[in-house]
C-alpha atoms as one frame of an Amber mdcrd trajectory, in Angstrom:
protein
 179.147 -12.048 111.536 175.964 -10.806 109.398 175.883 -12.697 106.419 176.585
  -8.826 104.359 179.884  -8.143 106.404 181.278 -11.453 105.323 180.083 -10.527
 101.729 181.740  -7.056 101.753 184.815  -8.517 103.661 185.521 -10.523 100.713
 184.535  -7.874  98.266 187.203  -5.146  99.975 190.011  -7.635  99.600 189.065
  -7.987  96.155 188.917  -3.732  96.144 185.515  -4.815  94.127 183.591  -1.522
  93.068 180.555  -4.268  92.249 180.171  -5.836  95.501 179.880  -2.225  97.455
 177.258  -0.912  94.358 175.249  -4.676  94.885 174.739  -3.728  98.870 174.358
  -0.163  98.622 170.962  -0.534  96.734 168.418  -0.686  99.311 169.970   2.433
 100.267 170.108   3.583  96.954 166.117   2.661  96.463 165.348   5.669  98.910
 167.741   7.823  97.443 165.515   7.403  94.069 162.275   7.643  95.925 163.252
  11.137  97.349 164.270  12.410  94.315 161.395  11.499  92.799 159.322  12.992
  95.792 161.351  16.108  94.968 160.501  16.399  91.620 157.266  15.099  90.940
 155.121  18.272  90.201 157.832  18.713  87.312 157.400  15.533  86.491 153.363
  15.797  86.157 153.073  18.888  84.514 155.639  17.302  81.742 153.637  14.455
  81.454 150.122  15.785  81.760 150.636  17.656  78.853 151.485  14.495  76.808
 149.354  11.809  78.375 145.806  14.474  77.019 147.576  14.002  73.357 145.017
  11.848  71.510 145.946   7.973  69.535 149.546   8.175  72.153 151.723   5.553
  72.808 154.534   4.765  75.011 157.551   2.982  74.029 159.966   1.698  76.089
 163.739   1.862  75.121 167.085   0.789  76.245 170.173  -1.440  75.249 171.073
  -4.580  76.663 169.952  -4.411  80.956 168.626  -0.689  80.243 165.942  -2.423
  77.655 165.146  -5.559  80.137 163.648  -2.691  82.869 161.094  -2.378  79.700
 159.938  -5.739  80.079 159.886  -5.277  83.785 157.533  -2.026  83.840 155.733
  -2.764  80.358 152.573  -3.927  81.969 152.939  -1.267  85.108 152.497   1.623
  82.399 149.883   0.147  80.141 147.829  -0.655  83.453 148.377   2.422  84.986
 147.822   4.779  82.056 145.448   2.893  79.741 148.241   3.777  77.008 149.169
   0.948  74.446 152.803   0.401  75.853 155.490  -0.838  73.840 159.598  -2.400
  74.752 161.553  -2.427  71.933 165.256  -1.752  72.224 167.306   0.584  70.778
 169.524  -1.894  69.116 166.148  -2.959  66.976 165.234   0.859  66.645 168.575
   1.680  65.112 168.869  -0.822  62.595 165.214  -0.611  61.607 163.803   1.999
  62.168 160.548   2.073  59.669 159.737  -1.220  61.520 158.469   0.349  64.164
 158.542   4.486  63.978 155.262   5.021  62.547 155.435   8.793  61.692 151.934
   9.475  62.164 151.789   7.784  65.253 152.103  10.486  68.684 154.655   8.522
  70.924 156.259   9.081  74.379 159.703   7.654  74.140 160.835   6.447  77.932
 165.078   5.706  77.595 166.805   3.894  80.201 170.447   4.330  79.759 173.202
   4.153  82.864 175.816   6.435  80.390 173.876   7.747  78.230 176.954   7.944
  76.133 176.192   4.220  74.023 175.703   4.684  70.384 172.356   3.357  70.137
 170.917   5.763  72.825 171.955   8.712  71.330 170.987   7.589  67.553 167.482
   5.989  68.636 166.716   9.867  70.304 167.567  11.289  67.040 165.985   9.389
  64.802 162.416  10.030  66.888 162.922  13.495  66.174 163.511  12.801  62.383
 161.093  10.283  61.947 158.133  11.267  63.969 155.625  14.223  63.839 154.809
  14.516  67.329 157.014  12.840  69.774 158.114  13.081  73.330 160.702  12.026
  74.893 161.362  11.042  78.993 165.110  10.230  79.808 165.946   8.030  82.696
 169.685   8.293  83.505 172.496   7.606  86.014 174.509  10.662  84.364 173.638
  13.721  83.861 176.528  14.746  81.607 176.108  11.784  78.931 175.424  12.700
  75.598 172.012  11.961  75.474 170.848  13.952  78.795 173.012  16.879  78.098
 171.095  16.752  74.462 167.208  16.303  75.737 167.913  18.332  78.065 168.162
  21.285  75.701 164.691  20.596  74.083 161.414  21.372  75.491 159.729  18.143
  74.335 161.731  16.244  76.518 162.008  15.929  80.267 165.358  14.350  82.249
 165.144  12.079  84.927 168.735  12.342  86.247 169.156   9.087  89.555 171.415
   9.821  92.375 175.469   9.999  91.919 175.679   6.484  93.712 173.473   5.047
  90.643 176.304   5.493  88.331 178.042   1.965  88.619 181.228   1.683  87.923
 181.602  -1.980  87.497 180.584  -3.616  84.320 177.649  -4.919  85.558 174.475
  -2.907  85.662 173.667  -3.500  89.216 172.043  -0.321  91.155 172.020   1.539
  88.017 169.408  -1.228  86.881 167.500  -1.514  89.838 167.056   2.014  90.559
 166.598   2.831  86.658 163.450   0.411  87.173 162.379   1.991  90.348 162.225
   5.550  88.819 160.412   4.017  86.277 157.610   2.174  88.418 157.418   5.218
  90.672 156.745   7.557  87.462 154.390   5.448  85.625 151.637   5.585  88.582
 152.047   9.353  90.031 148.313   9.455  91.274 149.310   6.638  94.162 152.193
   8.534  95.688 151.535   7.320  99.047 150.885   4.064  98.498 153.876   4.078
  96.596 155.580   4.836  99.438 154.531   2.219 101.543 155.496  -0.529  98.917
 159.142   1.051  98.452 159.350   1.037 102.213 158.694  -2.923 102.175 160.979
  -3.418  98.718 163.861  -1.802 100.797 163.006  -4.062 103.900 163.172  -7.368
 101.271 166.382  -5.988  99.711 168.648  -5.528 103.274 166.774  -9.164 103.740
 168.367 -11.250 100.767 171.775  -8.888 101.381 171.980  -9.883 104.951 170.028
 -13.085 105.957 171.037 -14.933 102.423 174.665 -13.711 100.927 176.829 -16.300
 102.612 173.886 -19.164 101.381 174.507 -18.444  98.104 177.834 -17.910  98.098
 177.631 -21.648  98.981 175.659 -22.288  95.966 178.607 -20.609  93.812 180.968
 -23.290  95.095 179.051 -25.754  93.367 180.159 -27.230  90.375 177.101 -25.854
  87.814 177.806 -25.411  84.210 174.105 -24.399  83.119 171.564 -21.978  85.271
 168.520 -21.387  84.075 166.245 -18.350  85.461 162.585 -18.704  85.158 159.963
 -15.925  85.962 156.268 -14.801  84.864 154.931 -11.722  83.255 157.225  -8.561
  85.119 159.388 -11.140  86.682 160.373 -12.838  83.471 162.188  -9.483  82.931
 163.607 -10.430  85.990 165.014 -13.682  85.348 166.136 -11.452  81.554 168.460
  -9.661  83.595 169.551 -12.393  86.224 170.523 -14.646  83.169 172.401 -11.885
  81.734 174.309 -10.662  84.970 175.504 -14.016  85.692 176.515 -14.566  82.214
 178.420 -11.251  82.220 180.454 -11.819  85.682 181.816 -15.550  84.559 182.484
 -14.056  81.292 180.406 -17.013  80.155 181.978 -19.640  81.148 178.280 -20.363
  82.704 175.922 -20.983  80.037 172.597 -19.288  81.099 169.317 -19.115  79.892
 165.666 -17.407  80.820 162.211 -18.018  80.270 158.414 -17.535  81.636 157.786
 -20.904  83.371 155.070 -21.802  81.112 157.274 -21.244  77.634 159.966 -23.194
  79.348 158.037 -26.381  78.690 157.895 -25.624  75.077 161.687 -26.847  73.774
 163.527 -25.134  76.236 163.300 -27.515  78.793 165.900 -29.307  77.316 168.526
 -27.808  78.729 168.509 -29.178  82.291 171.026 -31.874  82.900 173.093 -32.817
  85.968 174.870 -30.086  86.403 172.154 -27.174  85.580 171.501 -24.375  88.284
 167.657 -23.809  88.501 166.618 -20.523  89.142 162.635 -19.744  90.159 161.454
 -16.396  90.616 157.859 -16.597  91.851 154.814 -14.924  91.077 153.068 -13.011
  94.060 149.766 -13.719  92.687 148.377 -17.472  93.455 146.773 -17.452  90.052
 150.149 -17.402  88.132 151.736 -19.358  91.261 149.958 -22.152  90.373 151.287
 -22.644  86.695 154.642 -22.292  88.180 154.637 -24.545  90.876 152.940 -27.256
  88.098 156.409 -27.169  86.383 158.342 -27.074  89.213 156.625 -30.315  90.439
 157.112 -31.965  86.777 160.743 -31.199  86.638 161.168 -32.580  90.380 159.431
 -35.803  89.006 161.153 -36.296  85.465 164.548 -34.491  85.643 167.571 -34.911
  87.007 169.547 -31.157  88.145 172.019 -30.399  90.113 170.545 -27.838  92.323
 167.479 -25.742  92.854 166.480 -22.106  94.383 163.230 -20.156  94.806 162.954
 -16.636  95.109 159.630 -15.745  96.421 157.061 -13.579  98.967 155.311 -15.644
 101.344 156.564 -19.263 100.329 155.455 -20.691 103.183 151.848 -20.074 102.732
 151.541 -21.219  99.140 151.666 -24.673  98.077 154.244 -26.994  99.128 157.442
 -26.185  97.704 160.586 -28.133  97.022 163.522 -26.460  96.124 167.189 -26.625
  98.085 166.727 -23.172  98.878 164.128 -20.908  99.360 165.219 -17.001  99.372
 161.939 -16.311 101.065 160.607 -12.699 101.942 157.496 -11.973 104.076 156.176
  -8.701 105.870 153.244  -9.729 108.344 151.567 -11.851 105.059 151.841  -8.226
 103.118 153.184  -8.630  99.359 154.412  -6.182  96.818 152.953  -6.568  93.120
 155.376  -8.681  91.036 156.551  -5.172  89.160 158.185  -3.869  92.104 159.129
  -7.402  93.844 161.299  -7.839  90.216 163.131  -5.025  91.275 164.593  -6.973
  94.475 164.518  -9.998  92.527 167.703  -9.980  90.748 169.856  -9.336  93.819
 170.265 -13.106  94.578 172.002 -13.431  90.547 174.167 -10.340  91.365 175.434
 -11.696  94.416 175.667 -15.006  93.233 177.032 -13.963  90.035 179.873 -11.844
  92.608 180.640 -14.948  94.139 181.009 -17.294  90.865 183.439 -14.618  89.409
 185.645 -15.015  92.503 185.501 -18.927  92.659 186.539 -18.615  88.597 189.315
 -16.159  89.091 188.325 -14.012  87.867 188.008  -9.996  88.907 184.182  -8.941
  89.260 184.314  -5.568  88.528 185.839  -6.176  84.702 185.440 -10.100  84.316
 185.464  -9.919  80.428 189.401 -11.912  80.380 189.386 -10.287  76.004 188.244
  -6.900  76.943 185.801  -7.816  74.523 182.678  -6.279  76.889 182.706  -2.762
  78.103 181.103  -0.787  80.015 179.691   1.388  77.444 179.864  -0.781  74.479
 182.627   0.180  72.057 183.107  -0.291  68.141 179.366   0.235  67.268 179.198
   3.022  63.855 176.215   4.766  63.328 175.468   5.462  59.742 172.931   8.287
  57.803 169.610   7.085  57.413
């Protein structure tokens, strides 16, 4: 049995919308680049207008997993625009606003939001338009009748970016909403490279039916294990990564796992700390043998000074780095090709969402709403907007 049978055979007995929306994102990954295909001469002429507008930025929005794709695809859209490029979430935006809306400042505002129906989204999108004088606005959405695509989508300074139906989780988790969210955004930040876009989506696909099916029933082994602490470590795109892996596993054991994240090298600054016997380690390695080298300097210095309970490495091309010791390496190679660290982030978080599938089970509790007080939603409930 393929290692992605036995996963769904567990996750249909559970009736687990989660575990069906975790392995249907390779699939899901082409379904994005298509659209995209579709509509990028829309999605050029929108933002060839705005990218001529002198002294522009970019800022990067979203609320809780929407804002971590940010981090993710911060350095994708500085690089491949030359545009200062900011993340800031929308939960900063709304509460303080003249902290970073500079009037007099042109800005592209690039929302990722699953619903498009959480508080924050819809407030941060009108308070550009109050605040600024000139200010754009590209929406990134799994629904295209949430409140704030059905309201951008009546103004001509904005532009709609609706995913495929299938993108719309339905679990609690932001799984393929998140990874296809961060896709759209990669593909649309670098429109002049369509076909070598291609090519790398091609190979992000190929690493994502990898982990699903050659690594699902390995880490459901780790989620027997008795870990109270996992820590998710990852450098410059991938540190958004190990962001959302620390929060996905936190969500789906309603924390009952305390998790943390960090860029290897800020680990060693206090953080560190945290590892004890029974802490989950979590390495999500760069691409680049520059930045590889930092990280596998700390992972050799933890191996020598402290004592965990287990360790796994997420990587491209392991085997042809420097030696690496972890317990087990989720290791993806295509004829020695890689995939820059943006994209390879994207595939990245799959081994927390499956793992974090697995630990739910082993806890008792139900994946697709673990939160036992109903205290974390879907689309976040109880938050008041007031007049500013």
């Amino acid at each position: 049995m393929k290692d992605i049978d036995y996963f769904l055979g567990i996750a249909n007995k559970k009736g687990s919308h989660v575990s069906r929306e975790i392995s249907g994102q390779p699939e899901l990954w082409k379904a994005t680049y298509d659209l995209f295909f579709n509509q990028q001469a829309e999605i050029k002429s929108f933002l060839g207008r705005v990218f001529k507008i002198d002294g522009l930025q970019i800022v990067l929005s979203g609320a809780g997993s929407s804002a971590f794709i940010g981090e993710i695809l911060r350095q994708a859209y500085y690089f491949n625009t030359g545009i200062p490029t900011l993340v800031i979430p929308t939960t900063d935006l709304v509460t303080h606003p003249k902290s970073f809306f500079n009037k007099a400042t042109p800005t592209l505002l690039i929302s990722f939001a699953r619903s498009g129906d959480s508080p924050e989204s819809v407030a941060t999108y009108e308070l550009a338009e109050k605040i600024y004088d000139v200010v754009y606005h590209l929406i990134i959405t799994c629904n295209p009748a949430g409140n704030l695509a059905e309201k951008a989508s009546k103004r001509e300074n904005s532009y709609v970016f609706v995913l495929p139906e299938n993108a719309n989780d339905q679990a609690l988790a932001m799984t393929g909403s998140f990874t296809s969210m961060a896709l759209a955004g990669l593909l649309i930040s670098d429109l002049r490279n369509f076909a070598k876009n291609q090519a790398i989506v091609n190979q992000l696909v190929a690493y994502g039916n990898l982990i699903l099916e050659g690594f699902s029933k390995k880490l459901k082994v780790v989620s027997e294990l008795d870990f109270k602490r996992v820590v998710f470590l990852g450098s410059g795109p991938l540190k958004g990564a190990a962001k959302e892996s620390h929060l996905k596993l936190l969500e789906m054991t309603d924390g009952q796992i305390v998790c943390q994240y960090d860029s290897f090298l800020g680990f060693r600054h206090g953080p560190r700390a945290a590892i004890d016997r029974s802490t989950l380690l979590v390495y999500l390695f760069s691409g680049d043998p520059y930045v590889y080298n930092y990280e596998m300097d700390l992972v050799k210095s933890i191996n020598q000074t402290e004592s965990y309970l287990y360790s796994i490495g997420i990587g491209q091309c392991l085997g042809e780095m420097k030696e690496l010791s972890v317990n087990l390496a989720i290791d993806m190679c295509c004829e020695g090709k890689k995939i820059p660290d943006d994209y390879f982030a994207i595939c990245g978080v799959l081994p927390a969402q499956v793992l974090g599938f697995y630990k739910s089970v082993v806890l008792g509790l139900v994946p697709d709403s673990p939160s036992q007080s109903g205290g974390i939603n879907r689309i976040v409930q109880g938050v008041t907007i007031y007049p500013y």
